[in-house]
C-alpha positions, 0 to 999 in steps of 0.5 A, a space after each residue: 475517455 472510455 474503454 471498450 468495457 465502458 469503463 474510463 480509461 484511468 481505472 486501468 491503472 488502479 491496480 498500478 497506482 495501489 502498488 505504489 501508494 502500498 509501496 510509499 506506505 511501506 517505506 513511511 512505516 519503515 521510516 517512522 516505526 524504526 525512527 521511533 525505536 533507535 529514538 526510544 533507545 538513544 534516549 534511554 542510553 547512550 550504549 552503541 551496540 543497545 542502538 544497533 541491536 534494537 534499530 536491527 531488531 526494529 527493522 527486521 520484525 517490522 519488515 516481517 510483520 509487513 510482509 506477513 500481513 501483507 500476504 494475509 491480506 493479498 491472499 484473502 482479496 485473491 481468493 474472493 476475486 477466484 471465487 467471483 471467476 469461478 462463478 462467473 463461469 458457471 452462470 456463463 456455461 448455465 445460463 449464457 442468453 441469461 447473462 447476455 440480458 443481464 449484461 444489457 440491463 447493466 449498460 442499461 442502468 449506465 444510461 445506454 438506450 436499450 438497442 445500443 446497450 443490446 449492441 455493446 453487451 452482444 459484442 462483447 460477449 461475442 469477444 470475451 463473455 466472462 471478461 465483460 461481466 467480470 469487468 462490470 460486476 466487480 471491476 476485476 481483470 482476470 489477468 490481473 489477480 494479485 500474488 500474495 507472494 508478490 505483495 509480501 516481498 515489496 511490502 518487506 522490502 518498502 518497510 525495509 528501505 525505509 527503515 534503513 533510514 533512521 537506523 543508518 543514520 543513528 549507527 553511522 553518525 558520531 556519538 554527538 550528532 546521533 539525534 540531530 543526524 537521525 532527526 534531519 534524515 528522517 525529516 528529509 524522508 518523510 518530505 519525499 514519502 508525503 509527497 510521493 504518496 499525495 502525488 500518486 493519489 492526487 492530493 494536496 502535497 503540502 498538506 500530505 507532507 506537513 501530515 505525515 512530518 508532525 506524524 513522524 516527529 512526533 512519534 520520535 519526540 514522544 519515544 525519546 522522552 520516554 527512552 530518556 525518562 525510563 533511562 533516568 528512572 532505571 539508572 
C-alpha cells in the first residue's frame, strides 16, 4: 500500500519501530554488561558489600555511558536531518518551477509515466512543497526529528531497567544461590529481550533468542572465571 507520498505505508512506522529495537537493545546491554560485572566480582570474592558497590557502580556508569552516547548520536543525525530542512528551503524559495521538474523527474525514475508523475509531483507541491521533496530525497517528516534529550533519557532508562536485573537478583538472593539466582534471571531476561528484538524487526525469534543467550552466557562464564581466577591469585 502507498501514501500519498508514494512511499509504503509501513515506512511511516521506521521511526516508531527504531525506538523500540533501541529500547530492547538498551535494556539486552544492561542486561548482559552489569551480569558480567556482579559475575566478575562474585567470582573473585564472595565479600557482599564488593557485589553491591560494583553491580551499582556497573549499572550507573553503563546507563550514563548510553545515555551520553546516545545524545551524541541523536544530535549529529538531527543536525544533519536540519540542515537537509534548511536546504530544502532555500532551493523551494530560489528555484520553485525548478524543484517542481525535479520532483516529476523523481516519480519519474519510480516508474510513473511523465503526465501522471507531472500530476502527483504538482499536487503535491501545491499541499506541502518542502514536505514532498523532503519525503523523497531523504525520506524525512520534518515533524518527526528526533530529540537528543529525549533518546539519551530512554537509552538510560533501558540500560537501567535491564541491569536491574542481574544486579537484584545477585544482592537479594541468599549467599548460596547468588550465582545460580543471577544465571537463571538473566536467562529469562535475555529470552524475552531476543525475542522482543526479533519480533520488532521481523526476524527469526528462535535464532534471535539462542544469539543473544550463547552471547550472554558466555559474557558471564568467561568474567566468572576470570573473577575467580584473579580472586585465587590475589588471595
Amino acid at each position: 500500500m502507498e501514501n500519498e507520498y508514494n512511499v509504503p505505508s509501513d515506512n511511516l512506522n521506521n521511526g516508531l519501530l527504531n525506538k523500540l529495537r533501541a529500547a530492547v537493545l538498551g535494556a539486552n546491554d544492561g542486561i548482559v554488561s552489569t551480569s558480567s560485572v556482579v559475575m566478575g566480582v562474585a567470582g573473585a570474592t564472595s565479600n557482599h558489600q564488593a557485589i553491591v558497590t560494583a553491580g551499582l557502580a556497573a549499572l550507573v556508569a553503563g546507563a550514563l555511558s548510553m545515555a551520553v552516547g546516545e545524545y551524541v548520536s541523536v544530535s549529529s543525525q538531527s543536525d544533519a536531518e536540519k540542515a537537509f530542512i534548511d536546504e530544502e528551503k532555500n532551493q523551494l524559495a530560489m528555484d520553485p518551477a525548478g524543484e517542481l521538474d525535479e520532483l516529476k523527474r523523481e516519480y519519474m525514475k519510480h516508474g510513473l509515466s511523465e503526465k501522471t508523475a507531472k500530476q502527483v509531483a504538482k499536487e503535491l507541491t501545491d499541499k506541502n512543497p518542502l514536505r514532498a521533496h523532503l519525503r523523497m530525497h531523504f525520506n524525512i517528516d520534518p515533524d518527526d526529528i528526533n530529540n537528543p534529550m529525549h533518546a539519551a533519557i530512554a537509552s538510560l532508562l533501558a540500560f537501567t531497567v535491564g541491569g536491574l536485573v542481574p544486579f537484584l537478583a545477585i544482592v537479594l538472593a541468599p549467599e548460596s544461590w547468588r550465582i545460580p539466582a543471577t544465571v537463571i534471571a538473566v536467562f529469562v531476561a535475555l529470552v524475552l529481550t531476543g525475542y522482543l528484538s526479533a519480533t520488532v524487526g521481523g526476524a527469526s525469534r528462535m535464532r534471535a533468542v539462542l544469539r543473544v543467550i550463547a552471547g550472554g552466557l558466555a559474557a558471564m562464564a568467561v568474567t566468572y572465571y576470570v573473577g575467580v581466577l584473579f580472586g585465587t591469585t590475589i588471595g
